[in-house]
DSSP file (Angstrom, degrees, kcal/mol; ACC not computed):
  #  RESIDUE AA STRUCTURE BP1 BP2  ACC     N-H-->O    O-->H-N    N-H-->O    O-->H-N    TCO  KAPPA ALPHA  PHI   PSI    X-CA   Y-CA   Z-CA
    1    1 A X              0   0    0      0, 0.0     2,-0.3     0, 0.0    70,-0.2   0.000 360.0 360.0 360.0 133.7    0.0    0.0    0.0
    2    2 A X  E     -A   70   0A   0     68,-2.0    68,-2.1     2,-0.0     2,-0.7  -0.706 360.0-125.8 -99.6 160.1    1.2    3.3   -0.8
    3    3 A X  E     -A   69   0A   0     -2,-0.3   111,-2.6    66,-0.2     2,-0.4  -0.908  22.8-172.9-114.4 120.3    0.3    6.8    1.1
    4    4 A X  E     -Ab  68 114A   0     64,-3.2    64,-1.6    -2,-0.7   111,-0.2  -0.992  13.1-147.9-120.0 138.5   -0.9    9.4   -0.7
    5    5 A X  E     -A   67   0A   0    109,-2.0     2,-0.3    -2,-0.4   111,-0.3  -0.325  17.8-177.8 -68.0 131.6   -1.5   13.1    0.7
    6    6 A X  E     +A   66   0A   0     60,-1.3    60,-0.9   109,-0.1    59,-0.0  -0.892  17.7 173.8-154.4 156.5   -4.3   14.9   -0.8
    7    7 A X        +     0   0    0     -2,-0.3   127,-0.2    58,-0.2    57,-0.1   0.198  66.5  43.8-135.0  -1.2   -5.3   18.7    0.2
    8    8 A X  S >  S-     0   0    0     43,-0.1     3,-2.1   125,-0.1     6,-0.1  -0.323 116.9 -23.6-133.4-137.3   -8.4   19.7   -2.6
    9    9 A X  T 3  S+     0   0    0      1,-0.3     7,-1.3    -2,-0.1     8,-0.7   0.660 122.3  70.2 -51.9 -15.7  -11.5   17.7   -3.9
   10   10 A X  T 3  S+     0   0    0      6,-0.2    -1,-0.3     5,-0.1    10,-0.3   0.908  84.6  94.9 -70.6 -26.8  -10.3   14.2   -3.1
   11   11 A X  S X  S-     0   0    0     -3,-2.1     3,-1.1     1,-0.2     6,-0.5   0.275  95.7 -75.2 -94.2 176.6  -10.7   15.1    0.9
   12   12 A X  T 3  S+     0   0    0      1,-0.3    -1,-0.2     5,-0.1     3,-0.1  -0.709 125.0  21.4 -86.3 120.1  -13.7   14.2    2.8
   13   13 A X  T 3  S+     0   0    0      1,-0.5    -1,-0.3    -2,-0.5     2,-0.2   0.414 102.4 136.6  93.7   9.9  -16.8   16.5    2.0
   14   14 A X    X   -     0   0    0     -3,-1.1     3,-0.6    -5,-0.2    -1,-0.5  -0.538  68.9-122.4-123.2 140.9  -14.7   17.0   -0.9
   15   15 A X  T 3  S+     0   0    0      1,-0.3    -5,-0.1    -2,-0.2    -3,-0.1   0.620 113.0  32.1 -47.5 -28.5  -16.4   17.0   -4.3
   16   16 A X  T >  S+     0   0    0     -7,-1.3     3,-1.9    -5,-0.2     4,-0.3   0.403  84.4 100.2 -99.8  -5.2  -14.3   14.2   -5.6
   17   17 A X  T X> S+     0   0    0     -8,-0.7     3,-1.3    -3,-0.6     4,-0.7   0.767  72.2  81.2 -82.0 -30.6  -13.7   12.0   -2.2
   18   18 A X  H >> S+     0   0    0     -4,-0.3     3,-0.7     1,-0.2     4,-0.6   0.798  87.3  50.2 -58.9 -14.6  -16.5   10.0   -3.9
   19   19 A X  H <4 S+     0   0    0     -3,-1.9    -1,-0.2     1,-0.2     3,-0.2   0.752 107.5  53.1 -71.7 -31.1  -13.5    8.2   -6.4
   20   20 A X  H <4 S+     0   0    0     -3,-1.3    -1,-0.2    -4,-0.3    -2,-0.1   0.570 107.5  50.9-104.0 -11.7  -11.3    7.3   -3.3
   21   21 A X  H << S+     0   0    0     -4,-0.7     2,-0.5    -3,-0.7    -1,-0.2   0.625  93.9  99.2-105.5  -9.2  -14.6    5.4   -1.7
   22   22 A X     X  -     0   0    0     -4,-0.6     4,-0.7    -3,-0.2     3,-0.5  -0.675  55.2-163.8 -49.9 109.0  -15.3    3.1   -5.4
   23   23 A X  T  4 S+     0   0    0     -2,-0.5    -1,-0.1     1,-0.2    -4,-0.0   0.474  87.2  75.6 -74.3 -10.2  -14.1    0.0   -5.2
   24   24 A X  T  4 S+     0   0    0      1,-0.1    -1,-0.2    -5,-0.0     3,-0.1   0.871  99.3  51.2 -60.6 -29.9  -14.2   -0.4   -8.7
   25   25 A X  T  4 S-     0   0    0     -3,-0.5    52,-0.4     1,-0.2     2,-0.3   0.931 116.6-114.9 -70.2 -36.7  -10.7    2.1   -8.4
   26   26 A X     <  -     0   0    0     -4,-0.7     2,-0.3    47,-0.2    -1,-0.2  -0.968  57.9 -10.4 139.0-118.7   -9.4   -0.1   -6.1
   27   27 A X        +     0   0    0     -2,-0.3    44,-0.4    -3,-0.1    47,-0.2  -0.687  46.5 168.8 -99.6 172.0   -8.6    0.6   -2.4
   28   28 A X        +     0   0    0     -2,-0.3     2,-0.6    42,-0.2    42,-0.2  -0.456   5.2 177.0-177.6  86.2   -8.5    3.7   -0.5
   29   29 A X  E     -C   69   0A   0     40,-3.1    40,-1.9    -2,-0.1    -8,-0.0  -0.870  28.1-127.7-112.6 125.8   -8.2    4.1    3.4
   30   30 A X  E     +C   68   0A   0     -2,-0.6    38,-0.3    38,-0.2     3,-0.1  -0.148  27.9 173.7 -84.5 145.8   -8.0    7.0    5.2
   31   31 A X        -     0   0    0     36,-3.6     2,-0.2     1,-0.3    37,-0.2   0.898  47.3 -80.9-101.7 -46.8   -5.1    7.3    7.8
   32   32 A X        -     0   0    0     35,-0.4    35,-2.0    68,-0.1     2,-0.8  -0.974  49.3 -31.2 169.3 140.2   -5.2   10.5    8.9
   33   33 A X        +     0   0    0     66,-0.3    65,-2.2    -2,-0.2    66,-1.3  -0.571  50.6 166.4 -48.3  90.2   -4.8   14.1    9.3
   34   34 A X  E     -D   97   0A   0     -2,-0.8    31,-0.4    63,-0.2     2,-0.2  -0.412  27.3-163.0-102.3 165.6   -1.7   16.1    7.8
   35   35 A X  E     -D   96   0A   0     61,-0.7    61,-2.4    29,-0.2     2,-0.2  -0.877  46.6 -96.7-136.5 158.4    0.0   19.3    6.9
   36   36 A X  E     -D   95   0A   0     27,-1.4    59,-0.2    -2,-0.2     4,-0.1  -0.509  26.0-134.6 -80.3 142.9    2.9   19.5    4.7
   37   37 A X  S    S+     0   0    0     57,-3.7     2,-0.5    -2,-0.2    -1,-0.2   0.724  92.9  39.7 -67.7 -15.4    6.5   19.7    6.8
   38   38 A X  S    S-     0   0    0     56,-0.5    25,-0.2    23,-0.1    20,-0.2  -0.930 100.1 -91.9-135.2 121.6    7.3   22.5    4.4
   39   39 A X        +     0   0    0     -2,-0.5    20,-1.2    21,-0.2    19,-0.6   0.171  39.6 173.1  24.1  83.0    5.7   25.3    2.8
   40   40 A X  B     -F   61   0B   0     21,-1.3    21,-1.8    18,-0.2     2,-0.9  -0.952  39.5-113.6-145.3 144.3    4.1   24.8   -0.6
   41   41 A X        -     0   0    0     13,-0.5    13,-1.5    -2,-0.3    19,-0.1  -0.608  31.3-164.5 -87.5  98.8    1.9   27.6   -2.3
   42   42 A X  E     +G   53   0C   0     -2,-0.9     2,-0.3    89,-0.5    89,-0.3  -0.446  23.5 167.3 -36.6 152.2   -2.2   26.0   -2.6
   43   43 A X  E     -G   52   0C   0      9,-1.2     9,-2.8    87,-0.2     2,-0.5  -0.796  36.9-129.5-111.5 156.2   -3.8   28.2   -5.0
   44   44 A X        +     0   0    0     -2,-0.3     2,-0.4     7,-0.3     7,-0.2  -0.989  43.0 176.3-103.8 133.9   -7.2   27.8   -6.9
   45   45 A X      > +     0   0    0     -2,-0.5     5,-3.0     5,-0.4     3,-0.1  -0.701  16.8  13.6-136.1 160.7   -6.8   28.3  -10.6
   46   46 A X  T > 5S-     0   0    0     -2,-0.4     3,-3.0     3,-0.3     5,-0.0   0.534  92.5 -38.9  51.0 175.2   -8.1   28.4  -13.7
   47   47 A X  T 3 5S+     0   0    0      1,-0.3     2,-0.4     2,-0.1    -1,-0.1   0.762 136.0  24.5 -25.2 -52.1  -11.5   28.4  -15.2
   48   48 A X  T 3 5S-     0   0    0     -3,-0.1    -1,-0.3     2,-0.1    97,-0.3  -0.484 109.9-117.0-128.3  56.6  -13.2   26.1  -13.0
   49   49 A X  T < 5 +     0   0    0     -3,-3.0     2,-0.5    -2,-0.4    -3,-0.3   0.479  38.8 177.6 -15.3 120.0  -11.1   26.6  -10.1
   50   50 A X      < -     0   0    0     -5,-3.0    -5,-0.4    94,-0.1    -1,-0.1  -0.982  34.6-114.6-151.9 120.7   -9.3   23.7   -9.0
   51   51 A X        -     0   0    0     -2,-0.5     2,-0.4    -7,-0.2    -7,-0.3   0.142  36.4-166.9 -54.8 145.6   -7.1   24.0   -6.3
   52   52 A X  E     -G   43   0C   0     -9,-2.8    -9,-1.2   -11,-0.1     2,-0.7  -0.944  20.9-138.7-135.0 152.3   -3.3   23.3   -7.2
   53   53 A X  E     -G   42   0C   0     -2,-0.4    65,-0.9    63,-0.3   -11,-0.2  -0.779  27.9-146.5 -98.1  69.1   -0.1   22.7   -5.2
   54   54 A X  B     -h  118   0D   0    -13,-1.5     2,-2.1    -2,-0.7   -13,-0.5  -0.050  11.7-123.4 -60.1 144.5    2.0   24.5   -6.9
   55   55 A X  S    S+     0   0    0     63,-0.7     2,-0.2    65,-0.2    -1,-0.1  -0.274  73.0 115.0 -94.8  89.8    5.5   22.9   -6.8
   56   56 A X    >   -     0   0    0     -2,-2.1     3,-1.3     3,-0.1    -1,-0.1  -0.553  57.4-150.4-128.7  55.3    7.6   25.8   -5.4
   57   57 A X  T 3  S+     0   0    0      1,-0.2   -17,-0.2    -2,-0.2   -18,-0.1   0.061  82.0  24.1 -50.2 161.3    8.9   24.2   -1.6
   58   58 A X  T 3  S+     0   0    0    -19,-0.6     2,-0.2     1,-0.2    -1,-0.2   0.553 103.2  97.4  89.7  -8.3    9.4   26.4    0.8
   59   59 A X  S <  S+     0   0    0     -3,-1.3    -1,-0.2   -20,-1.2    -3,-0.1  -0.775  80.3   6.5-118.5 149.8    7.0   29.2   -0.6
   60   60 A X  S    S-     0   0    0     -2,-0.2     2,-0.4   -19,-0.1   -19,-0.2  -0.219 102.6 -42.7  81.6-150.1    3.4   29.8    0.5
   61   61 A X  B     -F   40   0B   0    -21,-1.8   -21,-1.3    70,-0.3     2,-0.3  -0.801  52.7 -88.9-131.1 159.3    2.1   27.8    3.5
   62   62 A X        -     0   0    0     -2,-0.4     2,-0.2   -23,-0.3   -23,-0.1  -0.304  52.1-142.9 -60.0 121.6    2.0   24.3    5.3
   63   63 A X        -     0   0    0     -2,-0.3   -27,-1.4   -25,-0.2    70,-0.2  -0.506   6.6-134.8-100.9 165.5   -0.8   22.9    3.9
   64   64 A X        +     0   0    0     68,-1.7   -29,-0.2   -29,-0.2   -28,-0.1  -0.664  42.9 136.2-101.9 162.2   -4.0   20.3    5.9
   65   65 A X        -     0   0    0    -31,-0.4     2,-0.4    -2,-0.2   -58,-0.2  -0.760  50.9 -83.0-147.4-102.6   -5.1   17.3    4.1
   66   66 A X  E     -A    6   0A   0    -60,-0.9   -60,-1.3   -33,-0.2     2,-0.5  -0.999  25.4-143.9-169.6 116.8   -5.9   14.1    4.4
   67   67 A X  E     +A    5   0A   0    -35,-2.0   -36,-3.6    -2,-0.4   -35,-0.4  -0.922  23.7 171.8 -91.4 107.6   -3.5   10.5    4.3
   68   68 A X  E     -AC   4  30A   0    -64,-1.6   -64,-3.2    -2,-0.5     2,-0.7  -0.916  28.0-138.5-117.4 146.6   -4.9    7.7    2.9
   69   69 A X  E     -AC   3  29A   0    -40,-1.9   -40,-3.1    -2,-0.4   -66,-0.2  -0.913  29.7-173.5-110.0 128.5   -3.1    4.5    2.2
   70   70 A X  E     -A    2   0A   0    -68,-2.1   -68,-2.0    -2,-0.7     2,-0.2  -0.566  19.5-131.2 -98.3 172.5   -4.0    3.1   -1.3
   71   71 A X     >  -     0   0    0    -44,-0.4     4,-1.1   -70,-0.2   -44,-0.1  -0.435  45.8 -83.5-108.3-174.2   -3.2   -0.1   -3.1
   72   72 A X  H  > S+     0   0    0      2,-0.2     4,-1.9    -2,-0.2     5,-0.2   0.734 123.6  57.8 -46.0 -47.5   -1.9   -0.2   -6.7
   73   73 A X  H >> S+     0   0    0      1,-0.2     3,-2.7     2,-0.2     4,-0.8   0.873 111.1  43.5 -51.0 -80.3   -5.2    0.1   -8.5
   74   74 A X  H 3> S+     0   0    0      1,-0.4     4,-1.2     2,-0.3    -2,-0.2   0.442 107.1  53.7 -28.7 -44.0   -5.9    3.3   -6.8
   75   75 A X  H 3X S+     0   0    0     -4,-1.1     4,-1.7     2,-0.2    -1,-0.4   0.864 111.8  49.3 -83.2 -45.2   -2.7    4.8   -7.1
   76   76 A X  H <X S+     0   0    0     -3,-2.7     4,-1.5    -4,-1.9     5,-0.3   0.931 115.9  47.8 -62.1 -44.7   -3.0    4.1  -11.3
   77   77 A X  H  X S+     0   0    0     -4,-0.8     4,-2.3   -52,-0.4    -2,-0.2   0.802 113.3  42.8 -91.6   9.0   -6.6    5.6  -11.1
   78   78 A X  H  X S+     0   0    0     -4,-1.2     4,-0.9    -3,-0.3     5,-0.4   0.762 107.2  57.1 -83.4 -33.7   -5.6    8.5   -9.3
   79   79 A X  H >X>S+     0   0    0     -4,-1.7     4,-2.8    -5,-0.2     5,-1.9   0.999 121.3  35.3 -68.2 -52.2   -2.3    9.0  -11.5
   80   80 A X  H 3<5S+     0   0    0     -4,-1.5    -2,-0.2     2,-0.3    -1,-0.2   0.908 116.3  54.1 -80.4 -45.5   -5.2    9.1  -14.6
   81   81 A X  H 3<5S+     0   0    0     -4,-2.3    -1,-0.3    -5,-0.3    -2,-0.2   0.769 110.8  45.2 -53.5 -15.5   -7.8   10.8  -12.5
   82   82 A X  H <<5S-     0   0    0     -3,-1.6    -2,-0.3    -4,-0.9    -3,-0.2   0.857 110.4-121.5-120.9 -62.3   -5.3   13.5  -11.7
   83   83 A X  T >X5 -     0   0    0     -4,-2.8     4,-2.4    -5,-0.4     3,-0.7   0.601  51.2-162.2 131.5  27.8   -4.1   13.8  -15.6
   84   84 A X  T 34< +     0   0    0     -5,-1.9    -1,-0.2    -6,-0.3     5,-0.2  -0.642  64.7  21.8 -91.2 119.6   -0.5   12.9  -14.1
   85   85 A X  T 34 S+     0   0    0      3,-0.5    -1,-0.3    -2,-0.3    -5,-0.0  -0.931 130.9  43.0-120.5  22.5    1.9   13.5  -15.7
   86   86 A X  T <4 S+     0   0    0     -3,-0.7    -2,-0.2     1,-0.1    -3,-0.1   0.988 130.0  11.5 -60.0 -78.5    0.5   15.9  -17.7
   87   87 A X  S  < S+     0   0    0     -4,-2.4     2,-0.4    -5,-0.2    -3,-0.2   0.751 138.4  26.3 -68.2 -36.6   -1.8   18.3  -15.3
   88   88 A X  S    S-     0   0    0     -5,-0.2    -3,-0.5    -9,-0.1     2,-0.3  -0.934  70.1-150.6-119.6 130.7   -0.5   17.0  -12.4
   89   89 A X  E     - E   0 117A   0     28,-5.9    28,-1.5    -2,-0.4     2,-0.5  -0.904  23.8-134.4-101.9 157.3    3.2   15.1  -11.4
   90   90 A X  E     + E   0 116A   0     -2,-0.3     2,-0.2    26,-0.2    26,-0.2  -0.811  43.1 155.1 -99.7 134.7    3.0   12.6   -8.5
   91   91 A X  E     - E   0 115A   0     24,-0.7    24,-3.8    -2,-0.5     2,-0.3  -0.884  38.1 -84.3-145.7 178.3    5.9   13.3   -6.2
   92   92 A X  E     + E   0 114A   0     -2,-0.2     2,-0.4    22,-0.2    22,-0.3  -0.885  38.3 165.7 -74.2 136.9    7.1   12.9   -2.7
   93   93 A X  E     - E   0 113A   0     20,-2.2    20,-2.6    -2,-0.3     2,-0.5  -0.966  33.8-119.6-142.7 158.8    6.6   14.9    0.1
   94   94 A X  E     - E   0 112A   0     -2,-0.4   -57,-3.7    18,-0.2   -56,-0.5  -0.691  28.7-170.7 -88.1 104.5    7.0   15.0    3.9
   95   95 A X  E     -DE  36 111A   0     16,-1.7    16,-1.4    -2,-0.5     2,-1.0  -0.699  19.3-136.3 -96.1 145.5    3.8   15.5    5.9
   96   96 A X  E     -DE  35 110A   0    -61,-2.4     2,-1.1    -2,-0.3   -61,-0.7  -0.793  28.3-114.8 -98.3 145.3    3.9   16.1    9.4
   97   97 A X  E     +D   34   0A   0     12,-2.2   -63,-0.2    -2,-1.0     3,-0.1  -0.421  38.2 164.2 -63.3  77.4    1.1   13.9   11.5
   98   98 A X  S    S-     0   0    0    -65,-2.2     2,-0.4    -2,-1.1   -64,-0.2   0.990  80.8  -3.7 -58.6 -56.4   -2.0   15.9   13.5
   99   99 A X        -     0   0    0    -66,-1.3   -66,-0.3     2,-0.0     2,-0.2  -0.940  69.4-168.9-133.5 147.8   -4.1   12.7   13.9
  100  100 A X        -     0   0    0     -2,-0.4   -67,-0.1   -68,-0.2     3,-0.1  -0.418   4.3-170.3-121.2-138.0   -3.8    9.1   12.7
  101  101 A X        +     0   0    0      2,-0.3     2,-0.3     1,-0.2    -2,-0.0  -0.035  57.6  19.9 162.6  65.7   -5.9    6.3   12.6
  102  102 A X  S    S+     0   0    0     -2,-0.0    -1,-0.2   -70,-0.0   -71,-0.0  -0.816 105.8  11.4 125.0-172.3   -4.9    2.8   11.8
  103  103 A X  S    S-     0   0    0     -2,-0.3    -2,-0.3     1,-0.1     2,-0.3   0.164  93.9 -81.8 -31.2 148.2   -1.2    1.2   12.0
  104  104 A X        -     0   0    0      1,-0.1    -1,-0.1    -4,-0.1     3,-0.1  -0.535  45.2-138.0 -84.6 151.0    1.4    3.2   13.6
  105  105 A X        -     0   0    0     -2,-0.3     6,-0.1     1,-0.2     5,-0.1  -0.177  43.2 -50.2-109.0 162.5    3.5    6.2   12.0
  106  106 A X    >   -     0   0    0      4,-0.2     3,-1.9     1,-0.1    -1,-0.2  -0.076  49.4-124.4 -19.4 109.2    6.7    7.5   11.9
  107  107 A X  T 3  S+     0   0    0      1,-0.2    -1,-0.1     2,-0.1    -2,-0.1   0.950 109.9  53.6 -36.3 -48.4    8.3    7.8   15.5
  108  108 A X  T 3  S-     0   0    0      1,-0.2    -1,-0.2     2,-0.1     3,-0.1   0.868 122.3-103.2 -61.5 -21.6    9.0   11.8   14.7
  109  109 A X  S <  S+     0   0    0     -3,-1.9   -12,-2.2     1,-0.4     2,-0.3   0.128  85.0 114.8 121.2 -44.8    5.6   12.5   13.7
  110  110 A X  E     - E   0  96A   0    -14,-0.2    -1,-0.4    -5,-0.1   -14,-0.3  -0.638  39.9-168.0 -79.3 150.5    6.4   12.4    9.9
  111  111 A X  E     - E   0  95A   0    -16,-1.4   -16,-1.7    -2,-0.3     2,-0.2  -0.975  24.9-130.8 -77.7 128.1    5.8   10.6    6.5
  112  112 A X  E     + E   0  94A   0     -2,-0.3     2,-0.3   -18,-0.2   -18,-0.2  -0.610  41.4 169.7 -57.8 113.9    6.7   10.2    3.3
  113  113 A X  E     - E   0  93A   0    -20,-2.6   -20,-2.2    -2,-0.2  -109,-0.3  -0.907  37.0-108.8-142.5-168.0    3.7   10.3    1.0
  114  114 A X  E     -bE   4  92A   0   -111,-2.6  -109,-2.0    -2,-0.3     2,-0.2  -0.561  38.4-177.9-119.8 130.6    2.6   10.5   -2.7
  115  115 A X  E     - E   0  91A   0    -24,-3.8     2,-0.9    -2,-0.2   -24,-0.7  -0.873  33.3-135.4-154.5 151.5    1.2   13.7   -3.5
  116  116 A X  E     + E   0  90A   0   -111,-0.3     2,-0.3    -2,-0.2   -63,-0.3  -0.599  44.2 161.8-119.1 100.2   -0.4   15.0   -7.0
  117  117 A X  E     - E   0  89A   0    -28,-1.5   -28,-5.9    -2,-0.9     2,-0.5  -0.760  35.9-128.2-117.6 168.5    1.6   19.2   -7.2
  118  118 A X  B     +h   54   0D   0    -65,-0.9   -63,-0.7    -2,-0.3   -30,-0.1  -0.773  26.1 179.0-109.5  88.2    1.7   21.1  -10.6
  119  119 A X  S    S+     0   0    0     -2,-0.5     2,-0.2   -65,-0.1    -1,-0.1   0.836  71.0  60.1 -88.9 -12.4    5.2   22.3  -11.6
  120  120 A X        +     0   0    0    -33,-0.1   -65,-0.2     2,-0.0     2,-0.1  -0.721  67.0 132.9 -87.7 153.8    4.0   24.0  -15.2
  121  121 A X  S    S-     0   0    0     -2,-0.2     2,-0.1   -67,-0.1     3,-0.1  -0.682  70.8 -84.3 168.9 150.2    1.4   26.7  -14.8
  122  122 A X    >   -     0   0    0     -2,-0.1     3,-2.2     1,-0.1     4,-0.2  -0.354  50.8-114.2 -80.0 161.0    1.3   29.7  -16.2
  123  123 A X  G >> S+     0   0    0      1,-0.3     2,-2.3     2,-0.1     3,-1.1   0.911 105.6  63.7 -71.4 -60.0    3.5   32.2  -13.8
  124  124 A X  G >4 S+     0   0    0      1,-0.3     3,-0.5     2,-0.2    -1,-0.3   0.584  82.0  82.4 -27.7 -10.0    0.9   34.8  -12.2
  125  125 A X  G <4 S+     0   0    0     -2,-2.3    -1,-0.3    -3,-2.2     3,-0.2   0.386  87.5  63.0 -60.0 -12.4   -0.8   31.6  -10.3
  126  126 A X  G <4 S+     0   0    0     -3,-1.1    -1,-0.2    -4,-0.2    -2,-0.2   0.842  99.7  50.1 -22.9 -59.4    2.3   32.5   -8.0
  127  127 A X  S << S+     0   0    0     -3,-0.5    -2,-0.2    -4,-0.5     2,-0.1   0.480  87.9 107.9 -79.6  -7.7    0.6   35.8   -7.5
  128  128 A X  S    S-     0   0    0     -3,-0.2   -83,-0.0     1,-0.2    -3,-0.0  -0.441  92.9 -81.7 -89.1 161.4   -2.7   34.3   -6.5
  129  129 A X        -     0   0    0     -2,-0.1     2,-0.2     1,-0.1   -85,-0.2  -0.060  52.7-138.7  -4.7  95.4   -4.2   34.3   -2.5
  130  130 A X        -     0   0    0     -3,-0.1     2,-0.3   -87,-0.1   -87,-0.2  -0.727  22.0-150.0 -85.4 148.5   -1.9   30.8   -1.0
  131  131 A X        -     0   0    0    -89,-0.3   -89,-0.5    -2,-0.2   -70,-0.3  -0.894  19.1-145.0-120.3 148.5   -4.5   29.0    1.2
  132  132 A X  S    S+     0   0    0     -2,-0.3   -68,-1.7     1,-0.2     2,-0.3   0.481  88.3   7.5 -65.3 -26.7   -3.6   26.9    4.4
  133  133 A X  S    S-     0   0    0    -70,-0.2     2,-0.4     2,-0.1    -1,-0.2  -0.941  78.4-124.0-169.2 166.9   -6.4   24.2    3.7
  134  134 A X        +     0   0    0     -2,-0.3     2,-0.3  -127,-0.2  -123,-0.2  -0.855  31.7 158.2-157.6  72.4   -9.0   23.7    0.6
  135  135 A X    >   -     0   0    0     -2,-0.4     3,-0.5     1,-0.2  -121,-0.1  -0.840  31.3-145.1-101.9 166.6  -13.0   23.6    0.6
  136  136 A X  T 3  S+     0   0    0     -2,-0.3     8,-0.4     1,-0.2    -1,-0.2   0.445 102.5  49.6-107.5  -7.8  -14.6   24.3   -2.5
  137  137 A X  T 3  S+     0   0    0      6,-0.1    -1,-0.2     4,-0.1     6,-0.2   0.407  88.8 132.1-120.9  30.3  -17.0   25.8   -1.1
  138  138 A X  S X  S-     0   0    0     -3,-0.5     3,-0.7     4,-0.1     4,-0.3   0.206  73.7 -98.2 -56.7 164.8  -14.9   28.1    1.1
  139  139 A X  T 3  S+     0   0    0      1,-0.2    -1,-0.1     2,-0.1    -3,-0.0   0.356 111.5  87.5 -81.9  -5.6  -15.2   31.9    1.8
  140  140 A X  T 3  S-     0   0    0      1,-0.1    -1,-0.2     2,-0.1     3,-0.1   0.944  97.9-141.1 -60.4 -28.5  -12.2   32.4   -0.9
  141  141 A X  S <  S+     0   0    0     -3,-0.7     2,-0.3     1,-0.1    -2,-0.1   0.852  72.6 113.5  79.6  29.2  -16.1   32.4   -3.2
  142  142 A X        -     0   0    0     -4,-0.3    -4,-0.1   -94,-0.0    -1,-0.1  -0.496  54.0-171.7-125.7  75.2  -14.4   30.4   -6.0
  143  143 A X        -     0   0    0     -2,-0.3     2,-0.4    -6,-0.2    -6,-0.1  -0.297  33.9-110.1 -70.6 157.0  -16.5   26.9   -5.5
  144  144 A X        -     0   0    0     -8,-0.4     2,-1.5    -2,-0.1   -95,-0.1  -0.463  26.4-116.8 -85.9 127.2  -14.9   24.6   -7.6
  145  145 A X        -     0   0    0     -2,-0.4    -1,-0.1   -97,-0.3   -97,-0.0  -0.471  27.8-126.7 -97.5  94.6  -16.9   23.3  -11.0
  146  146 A X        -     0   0    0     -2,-1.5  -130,-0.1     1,-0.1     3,-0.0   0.406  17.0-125.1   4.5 137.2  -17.7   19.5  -10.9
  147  147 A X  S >  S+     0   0    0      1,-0.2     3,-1.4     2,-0.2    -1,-0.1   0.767 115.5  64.6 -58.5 -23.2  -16.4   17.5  -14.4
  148  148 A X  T 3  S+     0   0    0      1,-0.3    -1,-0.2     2,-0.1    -2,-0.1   0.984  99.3  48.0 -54.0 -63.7  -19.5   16.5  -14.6
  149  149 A X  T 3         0   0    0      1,-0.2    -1,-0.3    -3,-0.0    -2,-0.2   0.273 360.0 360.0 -50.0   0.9  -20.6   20.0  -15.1
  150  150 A X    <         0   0    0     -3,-1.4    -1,-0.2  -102,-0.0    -2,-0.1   0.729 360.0 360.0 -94.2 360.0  -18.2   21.1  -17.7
């Protein structure tokens, strides 16, 4: 099982969180409560604003999500759900651990996990408003527009 990090629509309440609960994708169980150990700028972008991670460490802010350990299916339909490596790259990064759940964690508190950031973009998405944590239907007023809807 692999651990992947996710901070936008995949999260719970999350417009997308329904893909991670399909068993047709494959597995998906949630671990836990994170923020990234370093800095990264969140934004919501583009037309149908959809929150991005831009991949800039060290810029912007420690971002919440959400740990879940997948299995191999999951992690292929997430790389395709996520339009990786195209829209998205799958990388590492090191979250540190607010709550867990399940099997025990890293003695320090941290983890390694999979997480889906954007290192093309066009550059003013720098410039945009960095968020700490990611509802779509948050007071930033930019809800996020369903694929279904597009």
């Amino acid at each position: 099982m692999a651990r992947v990090f996710v901070y936008g629509t995949l999260k719970r309440g999350q417009p997308n969180h329904k893909v991670l609960l399909d068993g047709a994708n494959g597995r998906a169980a949630f671990r836990g409560r994170a923020r990234t150990a370093e800095p990264f700028p969140l934004v919501i972008a583009g037309e149908h604003n959809i929150p991005r991670l831009l991949n800039l460490p060290g810029q912007g802010r420690r971002v919440e999500g959400e740990i879940y350990a997948v299995d191999e299916q999951m992690l292929s339909f997430l790389d395709e759900f996520e339009g990786c490596p195209d829209m998205y790259q799958r990388t590492s990064v090191r979250v540190a651990v607010l709550e867990w759940e399940g099997a025990p964690h890293a003695p320090d508190g941290t983890l390694q996990c999979y997480v889906y950031s954007t290192a093309s973009y066009p550059p003013e998405w720098v410039g945009l408003p960095h968020h700490d944590s990611y509802d779509s239907q948050g007071a930033h007023g930019l809800p996020y527009n369903p694929r279904e809807n597009r």
